[in-house]
C-alpha positions as CSV (number, residue, x, y, z in Angstrom):
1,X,162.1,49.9,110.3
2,X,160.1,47.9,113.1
3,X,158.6,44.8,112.0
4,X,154.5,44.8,111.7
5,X,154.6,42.7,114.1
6,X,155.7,44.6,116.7
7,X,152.8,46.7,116.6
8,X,149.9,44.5,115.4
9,X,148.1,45.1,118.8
10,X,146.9,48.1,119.5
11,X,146.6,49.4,122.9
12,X,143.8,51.4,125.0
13,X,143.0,52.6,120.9
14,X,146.4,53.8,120.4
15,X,147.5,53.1,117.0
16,X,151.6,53.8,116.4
17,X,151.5,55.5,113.0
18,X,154.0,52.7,111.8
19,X,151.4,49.9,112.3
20,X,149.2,52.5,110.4
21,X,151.6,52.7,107.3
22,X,152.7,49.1,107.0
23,X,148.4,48.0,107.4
24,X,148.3,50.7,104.8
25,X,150.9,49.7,102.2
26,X,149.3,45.9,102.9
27,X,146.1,47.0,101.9
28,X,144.4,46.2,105.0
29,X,143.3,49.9,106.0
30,X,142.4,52.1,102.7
31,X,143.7,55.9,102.3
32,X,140.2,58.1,102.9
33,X,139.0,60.1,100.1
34,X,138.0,63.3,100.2
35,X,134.4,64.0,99.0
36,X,132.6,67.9,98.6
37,X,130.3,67.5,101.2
38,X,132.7,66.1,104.5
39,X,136.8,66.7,103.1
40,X,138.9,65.2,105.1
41,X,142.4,66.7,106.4
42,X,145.3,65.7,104.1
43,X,147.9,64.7,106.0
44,X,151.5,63.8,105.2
45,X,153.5,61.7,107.4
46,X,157.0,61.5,107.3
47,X,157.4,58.0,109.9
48,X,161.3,58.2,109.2
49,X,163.4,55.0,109.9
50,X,163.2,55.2,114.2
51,X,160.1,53.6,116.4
52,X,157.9,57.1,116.1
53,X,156.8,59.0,119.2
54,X,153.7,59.9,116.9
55,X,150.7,57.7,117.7
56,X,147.6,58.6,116.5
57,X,143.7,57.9,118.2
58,X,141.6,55.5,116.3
59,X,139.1,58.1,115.6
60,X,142.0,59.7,113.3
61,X,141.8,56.9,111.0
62,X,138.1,58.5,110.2
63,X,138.9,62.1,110.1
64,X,142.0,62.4,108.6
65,X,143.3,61.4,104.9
66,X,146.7,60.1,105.9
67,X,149.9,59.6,103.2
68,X,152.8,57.8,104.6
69,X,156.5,58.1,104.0
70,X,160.0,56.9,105.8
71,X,162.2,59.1,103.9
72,X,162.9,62.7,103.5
73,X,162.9,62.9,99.6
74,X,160.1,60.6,99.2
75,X,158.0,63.7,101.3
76,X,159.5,66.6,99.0
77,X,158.5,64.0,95.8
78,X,154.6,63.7,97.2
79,X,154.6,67.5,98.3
80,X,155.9,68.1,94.4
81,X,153.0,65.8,93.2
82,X,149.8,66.5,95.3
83,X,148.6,68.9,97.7
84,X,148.8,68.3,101.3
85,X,147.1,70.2,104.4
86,X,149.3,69.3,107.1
87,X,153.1,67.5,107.2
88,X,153.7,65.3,110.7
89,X,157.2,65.1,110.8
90,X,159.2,62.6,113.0
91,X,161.5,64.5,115.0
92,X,163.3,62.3,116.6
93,X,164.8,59.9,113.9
94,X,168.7,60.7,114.2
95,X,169.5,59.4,109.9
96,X,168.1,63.0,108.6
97,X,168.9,66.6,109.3
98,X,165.1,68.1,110.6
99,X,165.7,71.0,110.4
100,X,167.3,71.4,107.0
101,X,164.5,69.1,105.7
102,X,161.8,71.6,107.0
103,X,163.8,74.7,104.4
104,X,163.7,72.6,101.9
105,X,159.7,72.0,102.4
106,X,159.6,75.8,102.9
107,X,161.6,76.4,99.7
108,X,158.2,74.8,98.2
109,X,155.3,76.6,100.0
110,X,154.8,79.3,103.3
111,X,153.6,77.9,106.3
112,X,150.1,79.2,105.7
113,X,150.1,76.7,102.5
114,X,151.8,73.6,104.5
115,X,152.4,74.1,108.0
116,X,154.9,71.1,109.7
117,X,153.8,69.4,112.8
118,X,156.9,68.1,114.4
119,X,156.4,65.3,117.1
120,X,159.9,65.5,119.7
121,X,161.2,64.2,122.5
122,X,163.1,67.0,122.8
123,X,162.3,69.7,125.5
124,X,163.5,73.6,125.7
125,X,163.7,77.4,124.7
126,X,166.7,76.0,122.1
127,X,164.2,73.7,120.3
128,X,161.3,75.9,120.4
129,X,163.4,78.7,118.7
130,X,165.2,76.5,116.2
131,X,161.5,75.2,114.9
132,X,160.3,78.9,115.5
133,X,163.5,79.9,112.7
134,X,162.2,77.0,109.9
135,X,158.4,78.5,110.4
136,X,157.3,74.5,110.9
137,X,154.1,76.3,112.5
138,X,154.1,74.1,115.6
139,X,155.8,71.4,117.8
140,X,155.0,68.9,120.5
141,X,157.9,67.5,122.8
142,X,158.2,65.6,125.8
143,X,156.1,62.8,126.3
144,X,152.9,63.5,123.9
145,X,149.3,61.9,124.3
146,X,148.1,60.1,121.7
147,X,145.0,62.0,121.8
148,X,146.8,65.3,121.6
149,X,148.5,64.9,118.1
150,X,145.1,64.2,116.3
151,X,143.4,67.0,118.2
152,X,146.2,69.4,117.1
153,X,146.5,68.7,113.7
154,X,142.5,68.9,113.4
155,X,143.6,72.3,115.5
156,X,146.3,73.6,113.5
157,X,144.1,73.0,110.0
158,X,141.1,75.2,111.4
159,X,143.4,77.4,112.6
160,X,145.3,77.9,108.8
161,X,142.3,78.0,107.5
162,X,141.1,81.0,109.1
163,X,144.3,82.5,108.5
164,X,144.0,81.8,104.9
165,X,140.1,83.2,104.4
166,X,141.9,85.9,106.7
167,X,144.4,86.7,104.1
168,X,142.2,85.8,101.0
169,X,139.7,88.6,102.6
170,X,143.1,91.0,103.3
171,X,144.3,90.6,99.3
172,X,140.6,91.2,98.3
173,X,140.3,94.4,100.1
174,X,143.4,95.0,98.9
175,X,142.6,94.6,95.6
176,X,139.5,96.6,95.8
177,X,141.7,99.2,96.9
178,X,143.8,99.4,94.2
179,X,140.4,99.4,92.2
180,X,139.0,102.1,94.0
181,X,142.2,104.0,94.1
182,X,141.9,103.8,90.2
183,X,138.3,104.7,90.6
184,X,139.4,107.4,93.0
185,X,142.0,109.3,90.6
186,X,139.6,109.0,87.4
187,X,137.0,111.1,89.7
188,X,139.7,113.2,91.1
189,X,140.3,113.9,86.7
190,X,136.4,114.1,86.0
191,X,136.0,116.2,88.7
192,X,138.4,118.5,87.5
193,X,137.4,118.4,83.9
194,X,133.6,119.3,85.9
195,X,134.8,122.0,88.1
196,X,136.7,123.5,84.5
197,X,133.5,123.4,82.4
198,X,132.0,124.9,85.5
199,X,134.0,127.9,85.1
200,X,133.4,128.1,81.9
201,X,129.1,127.9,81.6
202,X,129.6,130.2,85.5
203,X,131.2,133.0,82.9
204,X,128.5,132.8,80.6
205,X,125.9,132.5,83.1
206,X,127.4,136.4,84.7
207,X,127.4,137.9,81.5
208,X,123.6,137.6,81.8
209,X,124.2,139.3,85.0
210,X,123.7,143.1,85.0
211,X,127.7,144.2,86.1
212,X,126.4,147.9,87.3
213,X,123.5,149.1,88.6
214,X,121.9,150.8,85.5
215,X,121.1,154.2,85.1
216,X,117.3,154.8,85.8
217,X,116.1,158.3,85.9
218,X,114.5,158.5,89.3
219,X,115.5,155.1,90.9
220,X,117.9,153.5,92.1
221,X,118.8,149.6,92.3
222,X,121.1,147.0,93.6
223,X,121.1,143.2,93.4
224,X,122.7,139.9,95.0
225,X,123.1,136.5,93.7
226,X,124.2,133.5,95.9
227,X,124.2,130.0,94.0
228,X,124.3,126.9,96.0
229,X,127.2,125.8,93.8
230,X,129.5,127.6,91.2
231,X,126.5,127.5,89.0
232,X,123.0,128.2,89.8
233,X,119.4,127.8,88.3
234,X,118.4,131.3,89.5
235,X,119.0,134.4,86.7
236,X,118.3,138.5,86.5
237,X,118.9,141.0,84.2
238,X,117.6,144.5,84.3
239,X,117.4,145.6,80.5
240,X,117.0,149.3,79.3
241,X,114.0,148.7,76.4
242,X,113.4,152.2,75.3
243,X,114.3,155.9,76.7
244,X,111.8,155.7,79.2
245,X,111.4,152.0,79.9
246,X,113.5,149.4,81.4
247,X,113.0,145.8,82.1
248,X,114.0,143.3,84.7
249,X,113.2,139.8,85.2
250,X,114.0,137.1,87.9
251,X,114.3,133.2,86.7
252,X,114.2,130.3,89.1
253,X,115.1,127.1,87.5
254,X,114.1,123.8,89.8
255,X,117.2,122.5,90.4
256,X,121.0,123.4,90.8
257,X,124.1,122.9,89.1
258,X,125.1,123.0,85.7
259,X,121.9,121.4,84.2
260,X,119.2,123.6,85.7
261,X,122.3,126.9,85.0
262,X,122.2,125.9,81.3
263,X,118.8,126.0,81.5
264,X,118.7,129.4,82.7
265,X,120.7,130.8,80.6
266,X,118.5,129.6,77.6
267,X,115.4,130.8,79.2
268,X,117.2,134.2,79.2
269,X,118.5,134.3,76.1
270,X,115.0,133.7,74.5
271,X,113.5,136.5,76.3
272,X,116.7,139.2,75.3
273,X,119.0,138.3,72.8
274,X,121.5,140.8,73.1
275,X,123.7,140.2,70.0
276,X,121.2,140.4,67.7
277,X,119.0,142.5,70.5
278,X,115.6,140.5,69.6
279,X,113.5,138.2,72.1
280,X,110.2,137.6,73.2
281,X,110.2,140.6,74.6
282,X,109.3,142.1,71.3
283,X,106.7,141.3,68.7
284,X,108.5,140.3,65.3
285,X,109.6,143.8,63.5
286,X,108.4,143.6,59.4
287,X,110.5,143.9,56.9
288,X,111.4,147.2,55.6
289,X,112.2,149.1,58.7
290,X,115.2,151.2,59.8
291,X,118.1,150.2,61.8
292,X,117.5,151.6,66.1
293,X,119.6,154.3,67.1
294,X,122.5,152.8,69.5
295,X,121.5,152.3,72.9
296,X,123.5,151.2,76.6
297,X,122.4,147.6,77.5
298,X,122.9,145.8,80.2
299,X,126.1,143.7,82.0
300,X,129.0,143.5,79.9
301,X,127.5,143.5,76.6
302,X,128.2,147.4,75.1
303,X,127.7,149.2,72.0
304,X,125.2,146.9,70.4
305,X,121.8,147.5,68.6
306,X,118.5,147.1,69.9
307,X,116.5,145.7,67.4
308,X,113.5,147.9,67.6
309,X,112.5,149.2,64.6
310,X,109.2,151.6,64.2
311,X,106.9,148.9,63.0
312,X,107.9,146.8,66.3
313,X,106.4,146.6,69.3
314,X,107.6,145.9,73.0
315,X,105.0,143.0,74.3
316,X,103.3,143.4,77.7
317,X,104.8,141.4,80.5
318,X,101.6,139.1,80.6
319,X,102.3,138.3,77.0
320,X,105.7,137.4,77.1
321,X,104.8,134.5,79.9
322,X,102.2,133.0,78.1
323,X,104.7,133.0,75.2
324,X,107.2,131.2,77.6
325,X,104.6,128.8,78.8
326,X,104.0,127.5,74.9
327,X,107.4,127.3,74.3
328,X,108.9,125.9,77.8
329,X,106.3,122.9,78.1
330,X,107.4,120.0,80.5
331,X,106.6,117.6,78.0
332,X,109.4,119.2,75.8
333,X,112.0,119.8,78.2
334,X,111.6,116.7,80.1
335,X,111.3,117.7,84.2
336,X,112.6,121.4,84.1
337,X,110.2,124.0,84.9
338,X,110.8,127.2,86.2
339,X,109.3,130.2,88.0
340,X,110.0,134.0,86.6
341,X,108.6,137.6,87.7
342,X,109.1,139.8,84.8
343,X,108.3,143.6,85.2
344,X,108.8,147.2,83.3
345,X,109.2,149.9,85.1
346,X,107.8,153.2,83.5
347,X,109.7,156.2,84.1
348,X,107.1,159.0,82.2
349,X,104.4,157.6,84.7
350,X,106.4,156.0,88.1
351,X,104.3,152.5,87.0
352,X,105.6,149.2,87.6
353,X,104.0,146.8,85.6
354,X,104.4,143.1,85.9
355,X,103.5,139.1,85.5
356,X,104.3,136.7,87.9
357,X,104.2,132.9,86.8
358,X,104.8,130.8,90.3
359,X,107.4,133.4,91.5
360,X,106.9,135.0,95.2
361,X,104.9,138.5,94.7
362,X,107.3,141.8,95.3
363,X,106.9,143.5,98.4
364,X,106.1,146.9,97.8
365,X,106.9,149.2,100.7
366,X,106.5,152.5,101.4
367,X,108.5,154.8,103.5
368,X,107.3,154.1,106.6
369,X,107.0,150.2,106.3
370,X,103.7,149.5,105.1
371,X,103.3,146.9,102.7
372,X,101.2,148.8,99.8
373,X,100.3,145.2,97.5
374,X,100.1,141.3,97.5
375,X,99.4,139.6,94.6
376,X,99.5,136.2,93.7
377,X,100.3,135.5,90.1
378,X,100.2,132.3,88.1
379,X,101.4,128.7,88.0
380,X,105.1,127.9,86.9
381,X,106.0,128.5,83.2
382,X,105.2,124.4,82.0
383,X,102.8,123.4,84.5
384,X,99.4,124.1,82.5
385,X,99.7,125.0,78.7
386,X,96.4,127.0,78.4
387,X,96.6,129.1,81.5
388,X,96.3,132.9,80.8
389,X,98.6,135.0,82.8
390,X,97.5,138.1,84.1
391,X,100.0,141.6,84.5
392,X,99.8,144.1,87.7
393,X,100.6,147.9,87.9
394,X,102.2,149.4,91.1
395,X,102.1,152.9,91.0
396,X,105.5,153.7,92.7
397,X,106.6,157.3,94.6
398,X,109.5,159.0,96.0
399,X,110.6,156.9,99.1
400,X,109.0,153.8,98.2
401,X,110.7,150.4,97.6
402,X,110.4,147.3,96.1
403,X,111.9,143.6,96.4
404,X,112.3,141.2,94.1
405,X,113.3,137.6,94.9
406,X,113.4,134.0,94.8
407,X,112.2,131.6,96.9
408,X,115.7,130.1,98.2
409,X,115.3,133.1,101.0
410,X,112.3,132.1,102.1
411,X,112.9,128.7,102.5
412,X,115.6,128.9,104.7
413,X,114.4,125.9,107.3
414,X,115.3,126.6,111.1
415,X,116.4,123.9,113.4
416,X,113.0,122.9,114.4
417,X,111.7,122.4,110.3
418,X,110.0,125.8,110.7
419,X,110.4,127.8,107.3
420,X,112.1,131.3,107.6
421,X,109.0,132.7,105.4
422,X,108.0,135.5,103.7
423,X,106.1,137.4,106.8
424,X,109.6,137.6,108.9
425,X,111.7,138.8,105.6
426,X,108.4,141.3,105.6
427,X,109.3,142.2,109.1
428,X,113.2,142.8,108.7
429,X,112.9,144.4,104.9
430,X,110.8,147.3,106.7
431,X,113.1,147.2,109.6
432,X,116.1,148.1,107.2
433,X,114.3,151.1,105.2
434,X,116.0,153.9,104.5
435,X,119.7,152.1,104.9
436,X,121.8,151.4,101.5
437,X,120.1,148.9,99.3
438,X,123.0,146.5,99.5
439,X,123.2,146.8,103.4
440,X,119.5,146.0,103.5
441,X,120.0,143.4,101.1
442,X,123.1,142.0,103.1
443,X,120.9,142.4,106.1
444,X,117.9,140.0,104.6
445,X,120.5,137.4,103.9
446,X,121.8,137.5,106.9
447,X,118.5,137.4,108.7
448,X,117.9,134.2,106.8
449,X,120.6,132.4,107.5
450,X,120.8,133.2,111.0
451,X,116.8,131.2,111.4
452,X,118.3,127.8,109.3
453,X,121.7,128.6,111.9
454,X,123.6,127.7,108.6
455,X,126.8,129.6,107.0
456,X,124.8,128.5,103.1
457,X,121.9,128.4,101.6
458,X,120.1,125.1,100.8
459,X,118.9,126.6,97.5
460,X,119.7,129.1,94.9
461,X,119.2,132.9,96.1
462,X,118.5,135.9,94.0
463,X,117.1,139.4,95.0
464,X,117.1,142.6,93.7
465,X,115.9,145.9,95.3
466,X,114.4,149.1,93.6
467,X,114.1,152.3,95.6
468,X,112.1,155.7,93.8
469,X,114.3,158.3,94.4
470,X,112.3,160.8,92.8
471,X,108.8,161.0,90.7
472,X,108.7,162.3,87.2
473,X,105.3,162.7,86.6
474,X,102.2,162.3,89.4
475,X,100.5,159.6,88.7
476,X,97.7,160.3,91.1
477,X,96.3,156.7,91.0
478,X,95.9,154.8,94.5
479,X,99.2,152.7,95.8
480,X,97.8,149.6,95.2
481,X,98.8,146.6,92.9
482,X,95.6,146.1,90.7
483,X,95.3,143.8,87.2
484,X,96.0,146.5,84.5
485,X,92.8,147.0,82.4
486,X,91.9,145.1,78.8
């Protein structure tokens, strides 16, 4: 190796980085330490045992952390015992093998963790491609400004840094994919455990549904249901009570899904029970009492007893809501509320009599498409604990129809956040009379959706049409919805 004094003068603020590493070793120039706040770059130099093309600016004894070394294996023993940022390698001492000195370095880390500088005379496409095969990360040949080395390892260290927080961000979002991949399959599971209970609570909810038209002396009926989803908060029955009275009932639970479904269905099976055939239809029979004769009911429930004895009595539909609205407080059942028309239809007299509790009113129409009633009806069942609900009668004759249904039809909302409405299903319900009641009802539907320019529905639908086919008995009272009398 040169002696020091060979290179005790610097010159124009060169400084060979063999003056460097003999000052060093002497004492004369401390290694810099890094601190939190201004790190330097750790750089390894390997001087070897040849006068070194590297020389290094002044400023570079400020800014960089600088280890020195003049053999090969002395490098690999500091890159074993510390971390280093850069290696500056001379590349043109002949008494080591360069390039099988920078596998051995890669044996120990990639080039993102260490790259190699190596500082050449050399000059060429062979050289470039022989330091581009031992990924050193970068060389300088030919005749190499001072300047120029310190600038490129501060150049080379930004630049693996970036490529680090580059790939530290890459393995991130590659972990978070695996974790949302895991995330991803568990839904995929839950979501098929969901769409399985689904099934099962949608079964349950259509038994409640009536699955044929009944058979109603002098009128006929037909019915659609669309839920939003495979389960809806909207529910109807029609329910034979006696031999000359039938029920029906519309339920619209706020809400979709499988919550506000279940919900329904409880609501339902309060008000007709038809295993053991009690409700709230019915005031409590008394003991004592004979066993019903066996009657048809409704949907696929057959051959089973309506429990209405002699002593018990079939409760007006005015009655039955208020009983709902005790029972169905918000209070007790959290946020549901719901809305529900319940009627009986007459068949001695041609009466409809009903209670509304914030469901739309029917539209009664008769043959030649004037609307014959509009009522208003009452708050939602839970909204106001002491509100009295009142009943209505339509007197109903041959020709004349009437539709049932939930709000999800009117609310259908056009492009410009105009409501479909009740006054243009008015219009088109009178434009259909005297078609089939499931064409008019296909019709209405259709109607709707074609105002919200939609294929769905936003909300749960439900609507169910009643035509007179023939009258029994005259009733001779006017054609008008009026509150029965006390």
């Amino acid at each position: 190796m040169p002696s020091t004094e060979e290179f005790t003068q610097p010159v124009d603020g060169v400084v060979p980085v063999t003056l460097v590493a003999t000052l060093t070793k002497a004492g004369l120039i401390p290694l810099l330490i890094d601190t939190p706040d201004d790190p330097a770059i750790r750089v390894l130099i390997l001087v070897g045992g040849e006068p070194s093309p590297v020389q290094l600016p002044e400023s570079a004894l400020f800014d960089l952390q600088l280890t020195f070394t003049a053999r090969p294996q002395e490098a690999l023993g500091w890159l074993d015992r510390r971390p280093f940022d850069i290696l500056l390698v001379n590349g043109v001492d002949p008494t080591f093998d360069i390039v099988a000195f920078c596998r051995q370095v890669r044996d120990r880390c990639d080039w993102l963790t260490l790259p190699i500088l190596i500082v050449t005379r050399a000059q060429g496409l062979i050289e470039a491609a022989t330091f581009f095969w031992t990924e050193t990360g970068d060389y300088l040949s030919g005749i190499v400004n001072p300047s120029l080395i310190g600038h490129q390892i501060i150049r080379t260290h930004r630049l693996l840094t970036e490529l680090r927080e580059a790939k530290d961000r890459e393995d991130l979002l590659q972990s978070q994919a695996k974790v949302l991949e895991a995330v991803s399959r568990e839904l995929d599971q839950s979501m098929k455990r969901q769409k399985r209970l689904q099934s099962k609570a949608a079964s349950v909810q259509h038994l409640l549904l009536p699955s044929a038209t009944p058979n109603i002396p002098g009128v006929s009926a037909d019915w659609k249901y669309i839920p939003v989803d495979t389960l809806g908060g909207d529910c109807l029955d029609i329910i034979r009570l006696s031999d000359t009275k039938f029920g029906l009932y519309l339920i619209d639970v706020a809400g979709h899904g499988l919550s506000a479904a279940m919900f329904s269905v409880i609501v339902s099976s309060c008000l007709w029970n038809a295993h053991s055939a009690t409700g709230l239809l019915w005031e409590a029979a008394k003991e004592g009492t004979v066993p019903p004769p066996e009657l048809e009911l409704p949907g696929k429930l057959k051959k089973l007893f309506v429990a209405k004895t002699p002593t018990a009595t079939l409760l007006e539909p005015a009655t039955v809501l208020n009983k709902l609205n005790q029972i169905f407080q918000m209070g007790k059942w959290s946020s549901f509320y719901f809305t529900i028309l319940y009627a009986v239809y007459d068949t001695e007299n041609s009466t409809l009599t009903y209670a509304s509790a914030g469901h739309p009113p029917p539209i009664h129409m008769d043959a030649d498409g004037h609307r014959l009633a509009d009522t208003l009806g009452g708050p939602p069942i839970g909204f106001l604990q002491e509100h009295a609900y009142e009943q209505y009668v339509l007197q109903l004759h041959e020709g004349q129809e009437v539709l049932f249904y939930t709000d999800g039809l009117t609310e259908a909302r056009g492009t410009n956040g105009i409501e479909y409405g009740s006054a243009r299903l008015e219009h088109w319900f009178a434009d259909g009379l005297g078609l089939p009641l499931m064409e008019q009802l296909d019709r209405l539907v259709e109607e709707s959706l074609r105002w919200s320019e939609r294929t769905d529905f936003e909300d749960d639908v439900t609507a169910l049409l009643i035509k007179v086919t023939a009258e029994i008995t005259p009733a001779g009272s006017p054609s008008e919805a009026l509150p029965e009398p006390g």
